[in-house]
C-alpha positions in Angstrom: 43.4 -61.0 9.0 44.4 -63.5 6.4 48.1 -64.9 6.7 50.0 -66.6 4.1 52.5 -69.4 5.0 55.9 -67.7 3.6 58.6 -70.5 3.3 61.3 -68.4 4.4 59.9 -66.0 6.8 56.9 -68.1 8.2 53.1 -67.2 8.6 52.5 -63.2 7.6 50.1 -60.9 7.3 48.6 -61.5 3.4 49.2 -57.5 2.5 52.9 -58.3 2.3 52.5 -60.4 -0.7 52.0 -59.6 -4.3 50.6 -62.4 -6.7 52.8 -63.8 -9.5 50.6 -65.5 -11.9 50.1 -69.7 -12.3 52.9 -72.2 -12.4 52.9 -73.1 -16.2 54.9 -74.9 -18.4 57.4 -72.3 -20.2 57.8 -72.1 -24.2 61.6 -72.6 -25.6 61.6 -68.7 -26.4 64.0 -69.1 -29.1 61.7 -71.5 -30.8 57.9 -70.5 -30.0 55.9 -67.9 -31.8 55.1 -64.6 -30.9 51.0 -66.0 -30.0 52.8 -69.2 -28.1 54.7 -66.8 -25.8 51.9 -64.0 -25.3 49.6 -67.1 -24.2 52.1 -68.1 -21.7 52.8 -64.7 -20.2 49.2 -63.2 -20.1 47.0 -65.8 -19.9 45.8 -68.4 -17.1 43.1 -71.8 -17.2 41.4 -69.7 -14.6 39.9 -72.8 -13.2 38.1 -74.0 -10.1 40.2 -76.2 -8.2 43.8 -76.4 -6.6 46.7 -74.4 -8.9 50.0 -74.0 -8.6 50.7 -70.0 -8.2 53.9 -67.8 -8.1 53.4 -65.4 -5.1 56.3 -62.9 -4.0 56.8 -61.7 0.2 57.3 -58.6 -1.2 59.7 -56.8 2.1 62.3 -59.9 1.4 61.8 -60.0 -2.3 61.4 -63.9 -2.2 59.5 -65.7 -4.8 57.9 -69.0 -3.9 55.2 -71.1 -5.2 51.5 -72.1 -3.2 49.2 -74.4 -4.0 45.6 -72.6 -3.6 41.9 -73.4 -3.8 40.7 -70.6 -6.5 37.0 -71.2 -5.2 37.7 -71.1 -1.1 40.9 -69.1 -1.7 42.5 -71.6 0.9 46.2 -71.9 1.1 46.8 -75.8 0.8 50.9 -75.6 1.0 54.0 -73.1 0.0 57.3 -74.4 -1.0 60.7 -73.1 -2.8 60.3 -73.0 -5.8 63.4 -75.2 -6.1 61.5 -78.1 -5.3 60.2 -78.2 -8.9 62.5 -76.4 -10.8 66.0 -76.9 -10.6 67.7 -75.5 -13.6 68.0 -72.2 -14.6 66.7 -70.5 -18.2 69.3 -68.3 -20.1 67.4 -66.1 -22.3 69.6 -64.7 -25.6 69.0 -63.4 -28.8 68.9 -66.6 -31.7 71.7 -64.4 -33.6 74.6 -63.3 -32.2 74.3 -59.8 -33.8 71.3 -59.0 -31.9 73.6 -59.2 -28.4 75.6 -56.6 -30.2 
């Protein structure tokens, strides 16, 4: 059985866990195009090495971020994610006729 090191609710069973996607740099959505934003959204480096991944403990509905080995698949740490980020992104429309 593999176990994932949740930050909040300790070691559990990998089956309760549903993967995010890497930890990338985000666009200014107002400002990037539409290919900018698709790129950041859908696609990974999908490298060999140690990355920075979003994971969610799916039963407590808490997202966190591990650092994994993509080629051993070995889980090197988990953390809040407010250890990295710590401001939150407002998304609204550029013109205030679209909120309407």
């Amino acid at each position: 059985m593999k176990i994932m090191p949740c930050p909040l609710n300790g070691p559990r069973n990998i089956s309760e866990f549903v993967y995010g996607g890497e930890v990338t740099d985000m666009p200014e959505p107002n400002q990037c195009s539409d290919q900018q934003w698709a790129e950041y959204v859908f696609y990974s480096d999908n490298q060999i090495g140690v990355v920075r991944e979003w994971w969610l403990h799916a039963p407590s509905n808490y997202w966190f971020i591990a650092e994994r080995h993509t080629q051993s698949d070995e889980i090197i740490r988990s953390y809040d994610a407010s250890e990295i980020f710590n401001q939150r992104v407002e998304f609204s429309p550029q013109d205030p006729q679209e909120a309407s």
